[in-house]
BAROLUM-239532 format. One line per field, with one value per residue (C-alpha): y, x, z; residue in three letters. Coordinates in pm, whole numbers. Example, Ala and Ser with C-alpha at 12.3 -4.5 7.8 and 13.67 -1.06 7.14 Angstrom:
c2	-450; -106
c1	1230; 1367
c3	780; 714
rest	ALA; SER
END
This chain:
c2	1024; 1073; 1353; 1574; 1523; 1659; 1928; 2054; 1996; 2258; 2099; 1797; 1893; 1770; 1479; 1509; 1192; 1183; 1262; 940; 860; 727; 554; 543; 308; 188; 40; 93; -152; -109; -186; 109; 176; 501; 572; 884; 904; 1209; 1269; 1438; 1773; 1826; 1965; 1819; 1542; 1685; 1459; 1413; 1219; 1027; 769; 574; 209; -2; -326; -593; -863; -1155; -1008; -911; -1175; -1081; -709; -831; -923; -613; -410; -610; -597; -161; -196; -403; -139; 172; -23; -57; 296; 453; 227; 505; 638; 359; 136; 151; 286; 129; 174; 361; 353; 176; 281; 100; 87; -314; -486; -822; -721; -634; -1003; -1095; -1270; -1429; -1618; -1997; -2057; -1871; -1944; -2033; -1720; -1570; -1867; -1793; -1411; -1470; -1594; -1280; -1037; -718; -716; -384; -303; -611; -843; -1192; -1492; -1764; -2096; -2472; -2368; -2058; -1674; -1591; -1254; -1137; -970; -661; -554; -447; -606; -505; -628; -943; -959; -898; -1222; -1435; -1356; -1429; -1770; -1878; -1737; -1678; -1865; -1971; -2087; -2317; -2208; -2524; -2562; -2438; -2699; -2604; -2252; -2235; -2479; -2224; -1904; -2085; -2070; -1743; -1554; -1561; -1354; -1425; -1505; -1668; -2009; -1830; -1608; -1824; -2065; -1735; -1635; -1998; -2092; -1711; -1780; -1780; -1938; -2252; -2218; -2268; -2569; -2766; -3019; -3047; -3318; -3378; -3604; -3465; -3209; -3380; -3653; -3976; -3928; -4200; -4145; -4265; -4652; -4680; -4782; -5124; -5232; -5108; -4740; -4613; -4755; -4634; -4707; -4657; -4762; -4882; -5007; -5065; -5431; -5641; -5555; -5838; -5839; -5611; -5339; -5399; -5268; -5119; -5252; -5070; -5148; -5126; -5148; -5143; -4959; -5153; -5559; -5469; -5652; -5615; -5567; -5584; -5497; -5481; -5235; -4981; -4755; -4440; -4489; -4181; -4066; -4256; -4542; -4603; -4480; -4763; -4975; -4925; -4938; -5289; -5412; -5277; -5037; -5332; -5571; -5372; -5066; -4686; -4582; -4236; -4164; -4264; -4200; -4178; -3952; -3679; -3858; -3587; -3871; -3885; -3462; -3434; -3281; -3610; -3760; -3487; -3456; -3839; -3851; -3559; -3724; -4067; -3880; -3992; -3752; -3766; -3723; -3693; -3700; -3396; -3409; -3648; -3846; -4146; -4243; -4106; -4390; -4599; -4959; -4947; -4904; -5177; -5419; -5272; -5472; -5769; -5800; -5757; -6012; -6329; -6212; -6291; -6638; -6762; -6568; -6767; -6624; -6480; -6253; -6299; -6448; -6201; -6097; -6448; -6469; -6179; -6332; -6616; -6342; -6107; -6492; -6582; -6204; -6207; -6544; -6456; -6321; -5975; -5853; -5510; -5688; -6040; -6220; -6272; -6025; -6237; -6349; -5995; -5819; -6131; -6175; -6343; -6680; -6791; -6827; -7157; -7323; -7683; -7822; -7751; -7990; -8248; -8190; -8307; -7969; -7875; -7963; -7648; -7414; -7180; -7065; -6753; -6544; -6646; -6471; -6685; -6590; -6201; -6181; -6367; -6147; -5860; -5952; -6074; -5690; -5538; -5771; -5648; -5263; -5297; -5480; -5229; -4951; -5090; -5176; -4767; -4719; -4968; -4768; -4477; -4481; -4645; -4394; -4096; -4190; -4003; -3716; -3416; -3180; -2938; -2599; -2405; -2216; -1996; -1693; -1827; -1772; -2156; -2321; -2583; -2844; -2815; -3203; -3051; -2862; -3003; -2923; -2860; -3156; -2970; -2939; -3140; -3193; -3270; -2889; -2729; -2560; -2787; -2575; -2285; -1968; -1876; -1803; -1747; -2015; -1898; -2203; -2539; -2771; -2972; -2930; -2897; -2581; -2765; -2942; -3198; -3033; -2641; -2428; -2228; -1901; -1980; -1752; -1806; -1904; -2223; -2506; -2689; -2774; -2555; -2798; -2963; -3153; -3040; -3277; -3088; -2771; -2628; -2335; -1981; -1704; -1393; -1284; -892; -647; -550; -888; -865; -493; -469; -832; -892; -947; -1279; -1262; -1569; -1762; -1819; -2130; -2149; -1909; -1619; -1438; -1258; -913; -626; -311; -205; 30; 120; -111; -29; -135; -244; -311; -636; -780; -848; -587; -596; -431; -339; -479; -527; -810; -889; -960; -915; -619; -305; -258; -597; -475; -670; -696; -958; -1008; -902; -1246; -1337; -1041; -1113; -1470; -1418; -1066; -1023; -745; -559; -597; -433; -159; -55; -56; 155; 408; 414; 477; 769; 962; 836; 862; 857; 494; 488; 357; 14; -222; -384; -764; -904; -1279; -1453; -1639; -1981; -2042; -1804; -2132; -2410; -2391; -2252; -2225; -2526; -2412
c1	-4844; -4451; -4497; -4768; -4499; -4233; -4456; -4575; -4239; -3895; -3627; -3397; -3194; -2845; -2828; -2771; -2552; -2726; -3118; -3350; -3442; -3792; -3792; -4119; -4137; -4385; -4449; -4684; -4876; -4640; -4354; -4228; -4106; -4029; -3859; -3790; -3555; -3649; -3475; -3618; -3436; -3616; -3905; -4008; -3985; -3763; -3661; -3246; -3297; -3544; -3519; -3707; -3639; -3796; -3873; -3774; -4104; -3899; -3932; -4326; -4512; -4675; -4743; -4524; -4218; -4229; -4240; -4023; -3743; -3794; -3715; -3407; -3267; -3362; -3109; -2835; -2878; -2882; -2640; -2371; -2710; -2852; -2549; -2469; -2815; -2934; -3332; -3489; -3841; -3973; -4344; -4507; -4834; -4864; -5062; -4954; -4635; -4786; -4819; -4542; -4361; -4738; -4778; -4862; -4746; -4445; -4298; -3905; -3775; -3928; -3836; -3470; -3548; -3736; -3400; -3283; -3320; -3156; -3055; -2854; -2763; -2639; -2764; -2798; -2887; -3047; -2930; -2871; -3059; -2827; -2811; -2508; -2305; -2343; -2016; -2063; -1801; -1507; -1197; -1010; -1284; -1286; -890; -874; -1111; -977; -634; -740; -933; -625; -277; -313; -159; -445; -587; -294; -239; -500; -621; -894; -1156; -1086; -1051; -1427; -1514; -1425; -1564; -1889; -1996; -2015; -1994; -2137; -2031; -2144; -1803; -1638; -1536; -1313; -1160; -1062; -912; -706; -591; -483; -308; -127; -11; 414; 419; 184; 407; 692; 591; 346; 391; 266; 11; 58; 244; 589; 715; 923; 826; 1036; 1299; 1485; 1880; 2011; 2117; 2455; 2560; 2728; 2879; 3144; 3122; 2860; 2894; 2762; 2860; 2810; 2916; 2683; 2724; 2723; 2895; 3074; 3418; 3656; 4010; 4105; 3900; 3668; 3316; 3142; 3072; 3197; 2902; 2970; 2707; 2714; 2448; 2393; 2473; 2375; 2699; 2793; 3068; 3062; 3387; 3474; 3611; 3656; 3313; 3520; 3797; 3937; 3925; 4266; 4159; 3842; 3991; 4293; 3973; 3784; 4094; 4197; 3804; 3685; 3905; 4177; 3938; 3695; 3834; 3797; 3444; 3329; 3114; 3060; 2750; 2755; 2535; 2733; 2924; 3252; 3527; 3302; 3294; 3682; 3959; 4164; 3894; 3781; 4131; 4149; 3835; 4016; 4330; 4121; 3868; 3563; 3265; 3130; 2745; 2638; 2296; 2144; 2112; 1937; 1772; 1876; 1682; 1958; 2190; 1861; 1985; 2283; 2074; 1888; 2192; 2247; 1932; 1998; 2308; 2194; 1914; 2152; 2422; 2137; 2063; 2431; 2655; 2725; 2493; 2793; 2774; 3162; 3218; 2984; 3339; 3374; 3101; 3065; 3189; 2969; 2676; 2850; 2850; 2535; 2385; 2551; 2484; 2067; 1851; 1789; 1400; 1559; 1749; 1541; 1956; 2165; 2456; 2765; 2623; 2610; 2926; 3116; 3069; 2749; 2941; 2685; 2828; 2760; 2762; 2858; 2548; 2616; 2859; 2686; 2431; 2615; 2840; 2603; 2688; 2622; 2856; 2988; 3390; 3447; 3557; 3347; 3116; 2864; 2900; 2958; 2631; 2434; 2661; 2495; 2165; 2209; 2295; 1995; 1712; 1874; 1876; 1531; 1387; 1564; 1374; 1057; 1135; 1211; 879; 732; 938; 831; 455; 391; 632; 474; 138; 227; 411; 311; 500; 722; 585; 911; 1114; 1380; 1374; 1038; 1079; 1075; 1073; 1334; 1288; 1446; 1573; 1819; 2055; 2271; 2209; 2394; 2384; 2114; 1866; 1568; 1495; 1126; 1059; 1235; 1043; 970; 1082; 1333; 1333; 1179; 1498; 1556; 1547; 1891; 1846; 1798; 2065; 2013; 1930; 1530; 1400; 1114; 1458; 1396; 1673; 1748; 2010; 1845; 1997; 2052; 2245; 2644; 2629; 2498; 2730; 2543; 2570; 2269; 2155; 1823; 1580; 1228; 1035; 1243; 1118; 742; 605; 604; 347; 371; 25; -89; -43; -436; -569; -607; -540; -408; -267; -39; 312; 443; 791; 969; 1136; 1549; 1599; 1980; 2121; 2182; 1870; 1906; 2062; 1879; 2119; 2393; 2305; 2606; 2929; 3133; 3479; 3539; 3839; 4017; 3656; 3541; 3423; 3051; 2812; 2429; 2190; 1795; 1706; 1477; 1127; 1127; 1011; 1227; 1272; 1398; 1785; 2063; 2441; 2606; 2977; 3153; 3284; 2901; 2831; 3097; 3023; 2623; 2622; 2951; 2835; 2626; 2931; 3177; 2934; 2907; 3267; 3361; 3087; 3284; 3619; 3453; 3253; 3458; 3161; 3260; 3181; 2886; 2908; 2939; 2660; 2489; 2470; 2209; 2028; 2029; 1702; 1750; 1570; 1837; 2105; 1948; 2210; 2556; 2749; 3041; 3403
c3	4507; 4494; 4229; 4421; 4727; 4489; 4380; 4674; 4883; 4837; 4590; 4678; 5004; 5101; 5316; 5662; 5841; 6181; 6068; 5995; 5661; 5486; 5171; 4954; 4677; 4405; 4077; 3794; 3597; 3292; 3527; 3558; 3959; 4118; 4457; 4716; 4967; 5188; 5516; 5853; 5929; 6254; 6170; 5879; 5579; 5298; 4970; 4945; 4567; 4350; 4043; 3819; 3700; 3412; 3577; 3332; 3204; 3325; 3698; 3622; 3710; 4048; 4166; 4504; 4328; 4155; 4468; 4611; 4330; 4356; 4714; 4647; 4355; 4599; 4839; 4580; 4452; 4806; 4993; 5046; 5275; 5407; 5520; 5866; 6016; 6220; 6104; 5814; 5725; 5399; 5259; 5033; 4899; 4830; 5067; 5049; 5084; 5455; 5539; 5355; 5701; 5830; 5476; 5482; 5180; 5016; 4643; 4600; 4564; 4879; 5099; 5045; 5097; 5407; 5609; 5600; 5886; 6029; 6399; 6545; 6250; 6103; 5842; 5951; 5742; 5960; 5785; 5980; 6321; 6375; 6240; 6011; 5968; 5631; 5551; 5332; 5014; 5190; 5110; 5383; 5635; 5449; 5445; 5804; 5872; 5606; 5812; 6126; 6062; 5792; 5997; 6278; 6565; 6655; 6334; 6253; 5833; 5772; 5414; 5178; 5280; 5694; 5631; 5484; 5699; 6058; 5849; 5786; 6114; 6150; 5843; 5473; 5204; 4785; 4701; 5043; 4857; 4563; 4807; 5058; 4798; 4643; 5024; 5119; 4748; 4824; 5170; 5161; 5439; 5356; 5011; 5247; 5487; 5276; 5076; 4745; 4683; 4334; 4061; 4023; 3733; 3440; 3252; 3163; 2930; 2836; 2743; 2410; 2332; 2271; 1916; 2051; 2370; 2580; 2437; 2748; 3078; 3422; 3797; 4159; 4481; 4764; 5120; 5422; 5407; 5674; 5634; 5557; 5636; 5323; 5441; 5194; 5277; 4947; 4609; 4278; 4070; 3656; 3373; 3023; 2876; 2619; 2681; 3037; 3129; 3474; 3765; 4072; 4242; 4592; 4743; 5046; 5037; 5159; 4877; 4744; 4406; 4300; 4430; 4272; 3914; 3986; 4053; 3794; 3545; 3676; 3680; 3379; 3137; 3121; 3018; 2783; 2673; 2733; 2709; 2564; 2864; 3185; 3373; 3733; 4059; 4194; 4403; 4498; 4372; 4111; 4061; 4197; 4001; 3933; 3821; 3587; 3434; 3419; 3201; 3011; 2888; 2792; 2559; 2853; 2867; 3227; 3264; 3587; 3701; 3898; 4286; 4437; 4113; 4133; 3806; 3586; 3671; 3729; 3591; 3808; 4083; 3967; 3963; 4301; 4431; 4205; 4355; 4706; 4644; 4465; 4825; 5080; 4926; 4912; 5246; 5583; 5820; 5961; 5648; 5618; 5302; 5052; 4890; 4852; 4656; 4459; 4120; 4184; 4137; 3866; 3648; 3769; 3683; 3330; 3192; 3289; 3002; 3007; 2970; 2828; 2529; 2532; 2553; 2831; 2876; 2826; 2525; 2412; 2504; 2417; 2047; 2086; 2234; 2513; 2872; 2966; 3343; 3495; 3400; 3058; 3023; 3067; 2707; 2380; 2166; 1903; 1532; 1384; 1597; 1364; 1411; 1652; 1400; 1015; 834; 978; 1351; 1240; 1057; 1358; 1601; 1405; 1404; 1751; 1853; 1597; 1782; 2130; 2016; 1889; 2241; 2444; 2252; 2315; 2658; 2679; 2583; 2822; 3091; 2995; 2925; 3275; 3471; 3259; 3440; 3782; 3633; 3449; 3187; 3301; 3286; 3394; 3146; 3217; 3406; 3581; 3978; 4156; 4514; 4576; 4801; 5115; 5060; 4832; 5131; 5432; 5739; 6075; 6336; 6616; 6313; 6279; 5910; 5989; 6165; 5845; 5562; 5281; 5039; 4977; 4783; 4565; 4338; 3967; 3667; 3457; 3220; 3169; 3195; 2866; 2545; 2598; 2715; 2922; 3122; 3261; 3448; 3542; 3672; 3993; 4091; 4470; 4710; 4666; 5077; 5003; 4864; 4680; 4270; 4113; 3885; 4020; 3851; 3780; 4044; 4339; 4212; 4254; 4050; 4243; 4153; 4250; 4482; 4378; 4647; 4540; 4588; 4995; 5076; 5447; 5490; 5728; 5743; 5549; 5676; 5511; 5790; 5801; 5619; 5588; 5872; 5626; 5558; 5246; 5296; 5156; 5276; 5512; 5709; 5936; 6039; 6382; 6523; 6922; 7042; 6852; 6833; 6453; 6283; 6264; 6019; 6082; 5852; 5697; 5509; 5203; 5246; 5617; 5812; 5729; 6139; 6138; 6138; 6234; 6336; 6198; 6078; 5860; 5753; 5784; 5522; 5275; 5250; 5210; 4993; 4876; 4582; 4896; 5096; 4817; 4765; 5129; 5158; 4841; 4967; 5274; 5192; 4940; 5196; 5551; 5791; 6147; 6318; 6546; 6907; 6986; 6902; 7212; 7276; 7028; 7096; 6750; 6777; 6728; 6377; 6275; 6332; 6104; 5828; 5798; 5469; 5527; 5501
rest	UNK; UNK; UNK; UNK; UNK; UNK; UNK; UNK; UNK; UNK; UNK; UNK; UNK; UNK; UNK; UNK; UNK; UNK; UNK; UNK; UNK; UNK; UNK; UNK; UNK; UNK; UNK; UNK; UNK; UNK; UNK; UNK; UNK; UNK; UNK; UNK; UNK; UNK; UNK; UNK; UNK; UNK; UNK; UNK; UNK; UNK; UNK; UNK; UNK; UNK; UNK; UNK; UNK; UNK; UNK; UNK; UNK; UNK; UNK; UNK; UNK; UNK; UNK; UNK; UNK; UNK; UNK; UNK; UNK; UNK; UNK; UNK; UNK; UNK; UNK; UNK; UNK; UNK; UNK; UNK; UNK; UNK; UNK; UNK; UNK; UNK; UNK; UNK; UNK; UNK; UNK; UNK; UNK; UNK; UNK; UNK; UNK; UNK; UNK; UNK; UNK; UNK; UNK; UNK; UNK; UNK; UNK; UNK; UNK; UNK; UNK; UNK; UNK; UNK; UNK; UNK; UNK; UNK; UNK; UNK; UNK; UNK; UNK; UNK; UNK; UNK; UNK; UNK; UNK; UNK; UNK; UNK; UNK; UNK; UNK; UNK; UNK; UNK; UNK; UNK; UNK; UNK; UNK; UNK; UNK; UNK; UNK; UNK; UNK; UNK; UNK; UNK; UNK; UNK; UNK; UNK; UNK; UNK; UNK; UNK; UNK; UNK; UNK; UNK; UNK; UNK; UNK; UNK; UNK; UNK; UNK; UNK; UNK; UNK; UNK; UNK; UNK; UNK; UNK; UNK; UNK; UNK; UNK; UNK; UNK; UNK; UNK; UNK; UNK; UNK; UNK; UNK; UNK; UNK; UNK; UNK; UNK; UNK; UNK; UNK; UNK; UNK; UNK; UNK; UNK; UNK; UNK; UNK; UNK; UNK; UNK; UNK; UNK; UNK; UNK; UNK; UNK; UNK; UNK; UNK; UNK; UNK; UNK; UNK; UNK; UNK; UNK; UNK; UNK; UNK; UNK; UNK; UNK; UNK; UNK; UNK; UNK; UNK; UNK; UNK; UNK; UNK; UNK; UNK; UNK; UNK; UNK; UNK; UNK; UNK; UNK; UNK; UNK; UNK; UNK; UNK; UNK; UNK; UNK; UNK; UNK; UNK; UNK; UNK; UNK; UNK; UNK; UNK; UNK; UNK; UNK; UNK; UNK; UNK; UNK; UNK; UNK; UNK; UNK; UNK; UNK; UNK; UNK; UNK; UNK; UNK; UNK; UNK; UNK; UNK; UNK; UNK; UNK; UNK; UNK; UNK; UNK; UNK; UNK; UNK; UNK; UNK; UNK; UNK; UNK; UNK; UNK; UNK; UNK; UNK; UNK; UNK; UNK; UNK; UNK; UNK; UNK; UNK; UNK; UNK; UNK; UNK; UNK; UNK; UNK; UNK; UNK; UNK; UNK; UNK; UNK; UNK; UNK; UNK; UNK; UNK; UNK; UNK; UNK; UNK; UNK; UNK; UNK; UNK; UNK; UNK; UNK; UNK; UNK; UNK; UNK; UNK; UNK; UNK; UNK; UNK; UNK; UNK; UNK; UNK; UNK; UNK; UNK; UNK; UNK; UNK; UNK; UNK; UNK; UNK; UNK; UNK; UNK; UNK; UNK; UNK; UNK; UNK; UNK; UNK; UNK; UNK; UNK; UNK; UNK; UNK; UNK; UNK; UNK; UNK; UNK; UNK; UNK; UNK; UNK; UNK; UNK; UNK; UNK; UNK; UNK; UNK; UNK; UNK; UNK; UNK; UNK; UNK; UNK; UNK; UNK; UNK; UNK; UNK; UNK; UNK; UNK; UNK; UNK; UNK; UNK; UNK; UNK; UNK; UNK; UNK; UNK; UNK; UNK; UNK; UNK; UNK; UNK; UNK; UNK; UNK; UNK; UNK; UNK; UNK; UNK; UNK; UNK; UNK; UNK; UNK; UNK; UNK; UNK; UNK; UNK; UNK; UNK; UNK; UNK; UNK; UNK; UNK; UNK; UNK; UNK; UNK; UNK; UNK; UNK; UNK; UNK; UNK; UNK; UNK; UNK; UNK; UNK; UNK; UNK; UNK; UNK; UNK; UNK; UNK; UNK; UNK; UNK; UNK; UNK; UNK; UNK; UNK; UNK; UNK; UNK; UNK; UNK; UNK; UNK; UNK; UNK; UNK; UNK; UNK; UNK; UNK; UNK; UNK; UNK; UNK; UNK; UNK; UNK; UNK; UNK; UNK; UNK; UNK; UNK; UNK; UNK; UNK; UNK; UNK; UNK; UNK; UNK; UNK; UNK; UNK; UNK; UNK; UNK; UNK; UNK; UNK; UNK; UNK; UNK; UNK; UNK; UNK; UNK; UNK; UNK; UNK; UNK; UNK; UNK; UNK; UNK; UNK; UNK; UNK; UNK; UNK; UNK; UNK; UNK; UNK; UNK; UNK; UNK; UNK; UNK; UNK; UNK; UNK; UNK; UNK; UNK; UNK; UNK; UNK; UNK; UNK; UNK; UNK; UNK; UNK; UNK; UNK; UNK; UNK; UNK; UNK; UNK; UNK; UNK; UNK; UNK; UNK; UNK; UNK; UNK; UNK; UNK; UNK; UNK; UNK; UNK; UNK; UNK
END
């Protein structure tokens, strides 16, 4: 039939956009299907294009299938002509293809087919009591929806599972579950203000065990305490890392850096030497200059823990609580009296065994003589006691500091295999990009911490702080504005990839929003003088809108860009523009005052 209309008809015509169209379509026995797609020119039918498909055996079962599955690849092959129309004509030959919709009984495959219908054009699946647009494969159409149910301000940035959820009632597309989950996991701004629901980056680690005691020690103060008529208010807490013997030393929580080293001389140093290293959180007495040239002259390595990880120095914490604990059961309810009994507890804490070295810690630092109490007194000297200083006592002393060396390494292990459950390697290296966590940064009084991004950046890894490449610590590239120490460790950082421009063609804007008061400049762009006001300098940022332009300072610009700020000023003295008028009174928006570099 379709050749004697090709035979008998004038050759293949160009198509015309506005003139109806009639496809014809049929199958042979052998599975071989042919279609025509003519088009009306006002007078007549004339064919635009034909083809011929083998139909594979695994589709040849039932003469309607067949037909049907020609029909389908005339659609794919033709699309550029058929999408959009609103009707075309389709003639077939197959009769039962006729009653196809009026069938009692229909097989699997046509039951899902049959939901499908075309209404003004559209293609609408009827699924769950209501019809369905079927989105066709344009990525910017898809974009544009994905945007508007996912960020806009009415769709709130909510998650994978809501996003599909709110699309789902209105729209289906083949692959509307990956995409939405690429869109949503792409989104800066849920990067930004979300937290992330998983175990933290960096596993356990312990640090090394100290050869013998008195060689590693670490410390901390805590508070708030009563003060007593000394001004004492604070506790200078001291640990050795290895006998776990302790100190707890009053004293006033906001001492300065003399005063604690004078402190910790007369409460520790005098008593058990000069360690080799001290470790300690980043306290600034801890970080000052005196203290840093103090650790100088005695030969005392300082290793401080990164910001905000209080697990470094974790056993002094521990003795923190220990301390706190053994103070509750013994003060005046008054509370006045816990200086009072502070070396009631530092006894009481030492002369306990220790579940890290299986002894008590007196025992241990002290030779391996046992501490003994009151009620010791009253049980009969033992027989056997060898002399303080013979080769008895030494070897058992030795032994004695083997067995505790050997239970602190399993304990280690203990520690480590339970905390290692709720973390995960690291997978930063250096010169990955990472978000920071927004914990890390002070912030100015008339800031709300809760309303802030949860994380900053992303910024540059330059290295890692140890020896490791995987960290657990890293030194972050952040902006010279913000005084803070750029080591951080890996569970306050969170991966950042970068999204391809291709992914979502037309997305909108993903401005980042100001997180510390200076956005990061991108480019001067002029700078004017009024009067004896301060000299201000027009300016676009990075990753914002390139209309987005600015005035700001020029003590602003120096502190935030200094390099863009020397640049713009060498250009100027070599060309010597002339200044432009006046700027006009700008309204910083207030997200624009959250943080302020401290001077």
């Amino acid at each position: 039939m379709y050749s004697t209309r090709l035979n008998f008809r004038p050759s293949c015509c160009a198509s015309t956009a506005p003139m109806p169209y009639w496809l014809a379509s049929m199958v042979t026995i052998n599975g071989l299907s042919g279609s025509v797609l003519e088009q009306h020119d006002g007078e007549d039918w004339h064919p635009v294009e034909c083809f011929s498909h083998k139909v594979s055996p695994i589709n040849s079962l039932d003469d309607a299938r067949k037909e049907l599955l020609a029909f389908v690849m005339a659609l794919k092959r033709w699309r550029h002509f058929l999408l959009g129309r609103r009707r075309f004509t389709w003639v077939t030959d197959n009769n039962p293809l006729t009653y196809y919709k009026t069938q009692d009984m229909l097989s699997s495959d046509h039951r899902s087919a049959s939901h499908y219908r075309i209404a003004d054009g559209y293609l609408l699946l009827h699924s769950r009591g209501k019809d369905l647009l079927c989105v066709p494969r344009d990525r910017r159409l898809r974009t544009r929806l994905l945007g508007e149910y996912h960020d806009s301000r009415l769709a709130g940035h909510f998650g994978v599972n809501r996003t599909i959820a709110r699309l789902r009632q209105q729209f289906r597309w083949p692959d509307l579950i990956s995409d939405v989950m690429r869109y949503c996991d792409s989104c800066e701004v849920c990067r930004r203000s979300k937290p992330r629901n998983r175990n933290p980056y960096g596993e356990l680690r312990p640090m090394p065990i100290p050869r013998e005691p008195g060689i590693s020690i670490a410390m901390d103060v805590t508070n708030p305490f009563p003060r007593d008529q000394l001004g004492h208010d604070g506790i200078l807490t001291v640990v050795d890392r290895l006998s776990k013997y302790a100190r707890f030393l009053p004293c006033k929580y906001y001492s300065t850096a003399p005063e604690l080293a004078r402190l910790l001389h007369t409460g520790w140093i005098c008593g058990h030497g000069v360690p080799e290293d001290i470790i300690s959180d980043r306290d600034t007495r801890f970080m000052s200059t005196f203290c840093t040239s103090l650790m100088q002259e005695s030969d005392t390595t300082m290793k401080p823990s990164s910001a905000r990880h209080p697990q470094t120095d974790g056993q002094t914490e521990r003795a923190h609580q220990t301390a706190q604990m053994m103070l509750r059961t013994l003060i005046r309810p008054d509370q006045k009296d816990w200086v009072d009994r502070l070396p009631d507890i530092e006894f009481a804490y030492n002369t306990s065994v220790h579940v890290a070295i299986g002894v008590t810690p007196f025992e241990l630092h002290h030779g391996g003589r046992k501490g003994r109490i009151f009620a010791n007194l009253l049980l009969p000297r033992p027989a056997d006691m060898d002399a303080a200083c013979s080769p008895a006592s030494v070897r058992k002393y030795r032994e004695l500091l083997a067995q505790a060396r050997t239970n602190m390494q399993k304990a280690q292990v203990r520690m480590q295999q339970q905390a290692n459950r709720r973390r995960v390697p690291c997978p930063i290296r250096a010169g990955d990009r990472v978000w920071v966590s927004s914990e890390e940064f002070a912030l100015e009084q008339d800031v709300s911490r809760k309303l802030l991004p949860k994380w900053l950046g992303p910024w540059t890894v330059t290295s890692a702080a140890g020896d490791e490449p995987d960290g657990p610590s890293f030194v972050i590239d952040i902006p010279e504005h913000l005084t803070v120490h750029p080591v951080f460790h890996a569970s306050k950082l969170a991966t950042y990839t970068p999204t391809k421009s291709d992914d979502f063609p037309g997305r909108r804007s993903q401005d980042p929003p100001s997180m510390d008061g200076h956005q990061e400049v991108d480019h001067v762009i002029s700078d004017c003088k009024y009067g004896s006001k301060p000299h201000q300098y027009k300016v676009t940022f990075r990753a914002c809108d390139p209309d987005d332009t600015r005035w700001i300072s020029g003590v602003d610009l120096k502190a935030s860009a200094p390099l863009i700020y020397a640049h713009y000023e060498r250009q100027s003295l070599a060309k010597g523009p002339p200044r432009p008028a006046p700027p006009t009174r700008t309204v910083v928006p207030p997200s624009d005052r959250q943080l302020r570099p401290r001077r």
